[in-house]
Every structure is written in structure tokens, then in C-alpha cells.
N, C-alpha and C positions, 0 to 999 in steps of 0.2 A: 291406552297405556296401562288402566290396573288387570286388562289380560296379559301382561310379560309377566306377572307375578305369579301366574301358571303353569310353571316348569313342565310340568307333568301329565299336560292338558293333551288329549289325544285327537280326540271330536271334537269339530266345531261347528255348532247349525247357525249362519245370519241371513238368513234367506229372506230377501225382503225386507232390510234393514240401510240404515243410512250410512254403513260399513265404508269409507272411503279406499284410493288407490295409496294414500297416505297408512292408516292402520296396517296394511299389508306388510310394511316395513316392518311393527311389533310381530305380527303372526310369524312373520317369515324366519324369528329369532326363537323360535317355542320350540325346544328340541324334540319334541318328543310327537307333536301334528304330528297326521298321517292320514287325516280323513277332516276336508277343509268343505261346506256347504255357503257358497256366496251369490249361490245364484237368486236372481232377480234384485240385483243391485245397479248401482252408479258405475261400480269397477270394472278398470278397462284394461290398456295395455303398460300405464305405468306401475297398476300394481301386479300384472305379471311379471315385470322385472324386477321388482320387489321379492316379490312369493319365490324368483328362481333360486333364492338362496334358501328355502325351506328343503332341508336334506331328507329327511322324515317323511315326508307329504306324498303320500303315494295316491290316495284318491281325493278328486276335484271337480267340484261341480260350479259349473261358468254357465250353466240356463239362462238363458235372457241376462245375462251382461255387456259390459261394453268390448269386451274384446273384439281386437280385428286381426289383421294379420301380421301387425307390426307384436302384439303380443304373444301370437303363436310363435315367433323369433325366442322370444324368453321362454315360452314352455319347452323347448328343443331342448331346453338344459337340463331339463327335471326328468332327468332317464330313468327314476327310479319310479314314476306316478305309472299303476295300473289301469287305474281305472277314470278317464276324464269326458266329463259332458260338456261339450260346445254348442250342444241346441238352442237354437233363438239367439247365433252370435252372429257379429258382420265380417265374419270367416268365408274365405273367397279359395279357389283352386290356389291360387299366389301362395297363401301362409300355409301350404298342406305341405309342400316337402319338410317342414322344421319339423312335424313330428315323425321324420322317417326316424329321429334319433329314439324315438321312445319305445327301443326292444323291448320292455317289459311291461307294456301297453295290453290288456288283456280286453278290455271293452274301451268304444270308442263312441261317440253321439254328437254326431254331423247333422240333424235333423234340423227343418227351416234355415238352413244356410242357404248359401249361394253357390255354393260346388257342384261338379259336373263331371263328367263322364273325365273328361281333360284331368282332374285335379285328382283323381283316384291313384293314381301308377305311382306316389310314393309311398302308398299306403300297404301295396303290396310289399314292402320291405319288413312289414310289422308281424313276425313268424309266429308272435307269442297272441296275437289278437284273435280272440272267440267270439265276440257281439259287436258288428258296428250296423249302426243307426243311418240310414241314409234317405228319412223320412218326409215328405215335404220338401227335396232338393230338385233340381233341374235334372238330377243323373237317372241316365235309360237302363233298359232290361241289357242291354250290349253292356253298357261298364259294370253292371252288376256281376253280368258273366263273366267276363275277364276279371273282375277281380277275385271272383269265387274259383275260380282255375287256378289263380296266383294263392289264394287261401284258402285251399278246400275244407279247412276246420275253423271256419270262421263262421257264424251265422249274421248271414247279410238281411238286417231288417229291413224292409221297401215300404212296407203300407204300417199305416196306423191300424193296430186293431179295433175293428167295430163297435166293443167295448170298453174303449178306453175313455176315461174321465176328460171332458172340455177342457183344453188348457193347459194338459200336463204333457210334460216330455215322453 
């Protein structure tokens, strides 16, 4: 509650905080978000329908949250979010057509889900998309290709790099 009293509040890091789907309701009223960090919390799909009324909120990180595919329904609304991470969500082929709506979608992080080669083909609607993550999924060199043919300016991440830090997205 005394975050409403931060009109003007642009950034928000609670990563690994006891942030509820309830708070989401205050954030979601901050006109001025644009850049929301809740991953590794509690929050799931009620507070994406919450957050769908954040007009402002263009980048979103949902890393290890409880989202499923009932809240990728609520992120379909938020056509204006560039930049969103779902790595470490229980995001299935089912909730991927919702963000065919997010034209303005430039990187996307589908890493340690449950998507597949099947859940890829609404993805390809995403013209504005440069980086998607598809780390850690069940999806083959076949959906990678088809969907690099449908995106040829998108760089399709497959493999974790070698050096990359234990644990992180």
C-alpha cells in the first residue's frame, strides 16, 4: 500500500520477496511502471490479471513465478510489454497463442518450460521479436528452424552458455 504513494515510480526490483498476487492490484495503478522485476516469488495468475491494467509496463520479469497459462490469458492484454521473461514458469504450448497479441514483444524467455515444437507457430506472429530463449525446453532443432524461417531477425537462443552463472536465466 505506501508503494501507491509513488506516482512517479518507474522501476521496481522484488525479486525474491513475499510480494503477493494481491499488491499487484497497487503496482498495477503506478502510472508511470514500465519496468516491473517479481521474479522468484509467490505470484501467479491472479496477479497477472491484476498487472493487465498496468498501461505503462512494458518490461516484466516472471522467473520462477507461479504463472501458468491461465495468466498468459491476462498478459495478451498488455500489448504494449517489450521485453517479458517466463523462464522457470508452468507455461505449457496451451497459454502461447495469448502472446501472439504482444506485437511489440522484442525479446521473449520461454527457458525451463514445458513448450514444444507444437506451441511455437503463434510465436511466429511476433514480427517485432529479436531474442527468444527457448532453453532447457522439450523444443527440437526442426521447431527452431521453422520458426527461424518465420523470424529470420530473431535470435533463437537453444543452449545455455558454458559460462553462464548456476541458477540464472
Amino acid at each position: 500500500e505506501s508503494l501507491a504513494k509513488h506516482a512517479a515510480l518507474r522501476r521496481l526490483r522484488l525479486r525474491g520477496t513475499a510480494i503477493t498476487d494481491a499488491a499487484m492490484r497497487v503496482l498495477a495503478k503506478l502510472p508511470q511502471l514500465s519496468d516491473l522485476d517479481i521474479s522468484e516469488t509467490a505470484v501467479g495468475d491472479a496477479g497477472m490479471e491484476a498487472l493487465s491494467e498496468a498501461k505503462a509496463l512494458t518490461k516484466l520479469n516472471l522467473w520462477s513465478t507461479q504463472v501458468t497459462d491461465a495468466g498468459l490469458a491476462h498478459l495478451g492484454k498488455m500489448t504494449q510489454l517489450t521485453w517479458l521473461n517466463l523462464d522457470n514458469t508452468k507455461v505449457t504450448d496451451a497459454g502461447l497463442s495469448h502472446l501472439a497479441s504482444l506485437q511489440a514483444l522484442e525479446f521473449l524467455h520461454l527457458g525451463r518450460t514445458a513448450i514444444t515444437d507444437g506451441g511455437l507457430k503463434p510465436l511466429a506472429e511476433l514480427k517485432r521479436l529479436r531474442t527468444l530463449h527457448v532453453t532447457r525446453t522439450p523444443v527440437t532443432d526442426v521447431g527452431v528452424e521453422v520458426l527461424r524461417q518465420a523470424l529470420p531477425d530473431c535470435e533463437l537462443v537453444t543452449r545455455v552458455p558454458e559460462d553462464a552463472p548456476p541458477g540464472k536465466p
